[in-house]
C-alpha positions in Angstrom: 100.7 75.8 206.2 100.8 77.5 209.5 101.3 80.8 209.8 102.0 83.0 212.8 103.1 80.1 215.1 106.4 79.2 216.4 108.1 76.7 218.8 109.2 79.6 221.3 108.3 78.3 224.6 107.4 81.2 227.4 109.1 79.9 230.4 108.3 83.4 232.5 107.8 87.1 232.1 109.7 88.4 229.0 113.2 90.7 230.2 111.4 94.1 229.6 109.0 93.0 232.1 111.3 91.8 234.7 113.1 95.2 234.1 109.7 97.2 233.9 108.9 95.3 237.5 112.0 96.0 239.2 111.7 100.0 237.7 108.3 100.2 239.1 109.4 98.6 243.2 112.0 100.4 243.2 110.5 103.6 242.1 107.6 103.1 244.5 110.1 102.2 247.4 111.5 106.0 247.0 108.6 107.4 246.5 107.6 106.0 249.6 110.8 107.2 251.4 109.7 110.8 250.3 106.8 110.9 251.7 108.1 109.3 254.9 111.2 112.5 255.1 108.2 115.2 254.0 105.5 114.2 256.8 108.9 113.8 259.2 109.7 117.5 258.5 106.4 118.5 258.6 105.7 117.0 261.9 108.6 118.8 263.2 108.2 122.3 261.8 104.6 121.9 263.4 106.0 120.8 267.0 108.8 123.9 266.4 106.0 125.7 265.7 103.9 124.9 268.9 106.8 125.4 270.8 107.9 129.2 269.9 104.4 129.8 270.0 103.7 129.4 273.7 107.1 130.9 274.6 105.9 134.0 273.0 105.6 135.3 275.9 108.7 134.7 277.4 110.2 136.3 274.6 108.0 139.1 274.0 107.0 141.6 277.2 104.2 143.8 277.9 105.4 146.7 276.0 106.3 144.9 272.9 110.2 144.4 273.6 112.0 141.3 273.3 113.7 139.8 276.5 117.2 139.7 276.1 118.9 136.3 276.1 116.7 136.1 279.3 118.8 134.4 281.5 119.8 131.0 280.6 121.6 129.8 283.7 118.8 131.8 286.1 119.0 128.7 288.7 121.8 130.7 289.3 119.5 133.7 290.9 117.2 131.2 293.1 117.6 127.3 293.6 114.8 125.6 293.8 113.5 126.6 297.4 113.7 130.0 296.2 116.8 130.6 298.5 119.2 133.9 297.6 123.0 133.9 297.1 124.2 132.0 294.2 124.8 134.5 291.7 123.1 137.5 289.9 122.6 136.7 286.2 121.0 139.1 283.2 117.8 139.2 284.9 119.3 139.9 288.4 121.8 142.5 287.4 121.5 144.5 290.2 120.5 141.5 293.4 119.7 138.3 294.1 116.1 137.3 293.7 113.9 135.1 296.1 111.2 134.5 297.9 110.2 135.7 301.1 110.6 134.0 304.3 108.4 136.3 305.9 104.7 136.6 304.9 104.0 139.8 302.8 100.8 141.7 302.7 99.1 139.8 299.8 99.2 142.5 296.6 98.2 143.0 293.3 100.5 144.2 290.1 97.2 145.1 288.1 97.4 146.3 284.1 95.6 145.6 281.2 98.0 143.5 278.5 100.6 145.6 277.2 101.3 148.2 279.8 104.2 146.8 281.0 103.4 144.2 283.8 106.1 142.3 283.2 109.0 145.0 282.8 107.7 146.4 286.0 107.8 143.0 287.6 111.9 143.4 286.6 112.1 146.2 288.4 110.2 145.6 291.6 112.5 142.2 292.1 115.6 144.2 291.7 114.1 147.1 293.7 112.7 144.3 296.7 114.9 141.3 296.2 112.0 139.7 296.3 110.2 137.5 293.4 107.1 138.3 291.5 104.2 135.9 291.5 101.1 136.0 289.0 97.6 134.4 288.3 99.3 133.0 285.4 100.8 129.6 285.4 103.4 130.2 282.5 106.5 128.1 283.5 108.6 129.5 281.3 108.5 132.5 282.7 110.7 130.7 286.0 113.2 130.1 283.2 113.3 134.0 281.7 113.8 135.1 285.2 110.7 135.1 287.2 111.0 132.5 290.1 108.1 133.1 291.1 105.8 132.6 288.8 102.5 130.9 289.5 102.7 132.0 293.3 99.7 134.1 294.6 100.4 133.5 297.9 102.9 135.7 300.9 106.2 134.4 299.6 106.1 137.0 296.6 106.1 140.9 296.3 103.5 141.3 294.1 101.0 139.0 291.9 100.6 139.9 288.1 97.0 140.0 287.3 95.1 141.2 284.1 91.6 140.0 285.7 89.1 142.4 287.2 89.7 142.8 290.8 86.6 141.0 291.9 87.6 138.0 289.9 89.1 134.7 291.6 91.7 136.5 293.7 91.6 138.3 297.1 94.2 141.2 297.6 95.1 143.1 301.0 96.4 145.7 298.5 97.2 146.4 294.5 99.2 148.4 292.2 98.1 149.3 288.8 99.8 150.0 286.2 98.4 152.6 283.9 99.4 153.4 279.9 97.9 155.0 277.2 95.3 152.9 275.9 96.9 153.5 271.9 100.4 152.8 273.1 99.5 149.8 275.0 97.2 148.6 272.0 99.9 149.0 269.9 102.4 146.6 272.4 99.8 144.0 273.0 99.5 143.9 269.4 102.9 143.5 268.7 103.1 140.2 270.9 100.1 139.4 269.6 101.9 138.8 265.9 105.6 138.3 267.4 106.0 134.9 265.4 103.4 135.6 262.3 104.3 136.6 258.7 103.1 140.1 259.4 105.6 140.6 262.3 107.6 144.4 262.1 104.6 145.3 259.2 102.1 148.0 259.3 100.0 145.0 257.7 99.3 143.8 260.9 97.5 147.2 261.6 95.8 147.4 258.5 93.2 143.8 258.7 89.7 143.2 259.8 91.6 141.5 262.8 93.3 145.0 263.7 89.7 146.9 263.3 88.0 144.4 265.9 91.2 144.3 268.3 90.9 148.1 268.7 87.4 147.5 269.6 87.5 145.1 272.1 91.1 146.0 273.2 89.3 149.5 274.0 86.2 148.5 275.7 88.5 146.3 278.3 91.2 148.9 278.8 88.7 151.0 279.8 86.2 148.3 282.1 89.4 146.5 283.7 91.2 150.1 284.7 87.9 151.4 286.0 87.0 149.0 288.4 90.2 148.2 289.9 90.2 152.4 290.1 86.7 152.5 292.0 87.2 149.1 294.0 90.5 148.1 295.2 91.7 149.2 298.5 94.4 150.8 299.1 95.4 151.2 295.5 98.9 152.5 294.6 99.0 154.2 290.6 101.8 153.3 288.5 102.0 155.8 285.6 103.5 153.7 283.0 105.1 157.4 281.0 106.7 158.3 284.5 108.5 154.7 285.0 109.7 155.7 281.8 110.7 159.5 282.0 112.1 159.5 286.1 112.8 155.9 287.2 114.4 156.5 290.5 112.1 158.7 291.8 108.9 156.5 291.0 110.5 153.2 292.4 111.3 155.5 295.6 107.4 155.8 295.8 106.9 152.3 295.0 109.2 150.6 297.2 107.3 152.8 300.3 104.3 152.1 299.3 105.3 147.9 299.0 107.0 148.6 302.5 110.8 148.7 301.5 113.7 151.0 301.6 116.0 151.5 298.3 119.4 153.1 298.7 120.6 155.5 295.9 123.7 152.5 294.8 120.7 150.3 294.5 118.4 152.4 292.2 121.9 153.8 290.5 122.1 150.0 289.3 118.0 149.6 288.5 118.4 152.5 286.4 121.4 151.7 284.3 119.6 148.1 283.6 116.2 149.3 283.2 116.6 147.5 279.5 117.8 144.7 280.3 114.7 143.9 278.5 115.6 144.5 274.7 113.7 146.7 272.9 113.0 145.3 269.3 113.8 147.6 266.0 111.5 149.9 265.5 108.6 150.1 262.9 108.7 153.0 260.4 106.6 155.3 262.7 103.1 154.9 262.1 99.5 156.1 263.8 97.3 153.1 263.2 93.9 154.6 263.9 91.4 156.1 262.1 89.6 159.2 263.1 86.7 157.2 264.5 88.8 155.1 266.9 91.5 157.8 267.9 88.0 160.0 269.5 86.7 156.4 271.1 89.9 156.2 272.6 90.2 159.9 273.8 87.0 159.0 275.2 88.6 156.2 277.1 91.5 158.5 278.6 88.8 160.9 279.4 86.9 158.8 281.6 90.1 157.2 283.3 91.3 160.2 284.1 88.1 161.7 285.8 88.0 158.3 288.1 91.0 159.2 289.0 90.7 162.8 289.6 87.0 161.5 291.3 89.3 158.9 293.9 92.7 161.4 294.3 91.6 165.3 293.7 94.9 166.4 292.8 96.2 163.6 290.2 97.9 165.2 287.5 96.7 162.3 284.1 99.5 164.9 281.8 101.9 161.5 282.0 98.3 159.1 280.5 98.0 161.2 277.3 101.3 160.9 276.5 101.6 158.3 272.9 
């Protein structure tokens, strides 16, 4: 007798296989299609990343405001020769901007980072009708309003620089802008975190990172204002805290000492647009240094002010202490 035997013949693989097979491709096929859509997305919320990353600082200025819708259409303000006359524009509120026909005296628009180079670029090409060049190569900045970025040459009114004045660059003349070393701390370390988690949070003054920024923020507020101070010749003082408090009459000074006239209907206009550079919400107020830093940095202000006292015996630093 047999047992356990049959005549069944096996003429393939049995229908819970085929079903098992098919379950299993088509399983792997989405599977696979996942994993394509999730590195897709990836990919591009890295290349958004990398993008709003170097326009930080188109969006974010020296004093740790936000430009405004920053001119979209600013071809409008200068074509591509840098010629005048199509149009104003949020960054041209007040003129046309361009460059010069005429060879200007080659000068410097010294600060360290976040004293407002940039906001006092705005005004100067309103005040001049004349673009703003810089060191910096940061094309974006032509599109928020600055035509002429990248230019270090005569065709511009001044040339942004954070570098000491020895370094690179030659100047027949400079401008520097001066701030309280805590309040432009503060601003350059607000644009430092513009697009991180920590942006609008006192966490972003409250890291290691913070502790070592103060430190070496400090140590080249103080070296970079110094030696443009004791170097550069002539040398024109921008108090950042009297741009602030008494606009017209400071741009008054300014435009003599750049070798332009302003009319009164002309600074009326600079005045009332003096923000077209949004200022971002506010933080809950905070002091962000410790007692060991704040005296460092009242050191710092100490030591500015006597170079300056040292180069112009009457200059009244009241307007530097102000935070």
């Amino acid at each position: 007798m047999r047992i356990g035997t049959g005549s069944t013949k096996s003429n393939g693989p049995s229908t819970w296989s085929r079903h098992s097979l098919k379950y299993y491709m088509s399983n792997n096929i989405v599977v696979g299609i996942l994993k394509k859509i999730c590195l897709s997305i990836l990919i591009i919320l890295g290349l958004y990343w990398v993008i709003i990353t170097i326009r930080t600082e188109v969006l974010v200025d020296d004093r740790g405001y936000t430009l405004d819708s920053v001119s979209r259409d600013t071809g409008s303000d200068v074509d591509s020769d840098g010629d005048k006359g199509k149009g104003y524009g949020i960054m041209s509120p007040c003129r046309p901007v361009g460059l010069s026909d005429d060879p200007l005296p080659i000068t410097a628009l010294s600060s360290s980072p976040g004293s407002g180079n940039t906001w006092t670029r705005f005004l100067i090409q309103q005040l001049t009708g004349i673009a703003t060049g810089s060191v910096y190569k940061a094309s974006w900045m032509k599109q928020a309003g600055y035509p002429g970025e990248g230019l270090t040459n005569g065709s511009v009114v001044v040339v942004k620089t954070h570098m000491l004045p020895y370094k690179k660059f030659q100047f027949d003349k400079a401008v520097l802008i001066l701030r309280n070393v805590k309040s432009a701390m503060i601003a350059e370390q607000k644009r430092r975190h513009y697009w991180s988690f920590n942006r609008g949070s006192r966490e972003m003054f409250k890291d290691e990172d913070w502790e070592r920024f103060t430190m070496i923020y400090g140590d080249d507020w103080l070296n970079h204002n110094t030696e443009w101070i004791q170097i550069s010749e002539p040398l024109y003082i921008v108090l950042y805290d009297n741009l602030m408090n008494d606009l017209k009459s400071e741009l008054r000074k300014l435009a003599q000492y750049l070798g332009f006239t302003a009319d009164e209907s002309l600074l009326d206009c600079i005045h009332n647009h003096k923000n077209s550079l949004k200022k971002k919400k506010n933080m809950t107020e905070l002091y962000p240094f410790n007692k060991e830093t704040e005296l460092r940095l009242d050191g710092y202000l100490e030591e500015i002010c006597q170079a300056l006292q040292t180069r112009y015996n009457d200059f009244d630093c009241t307007p530097l202490y102000a935070f």
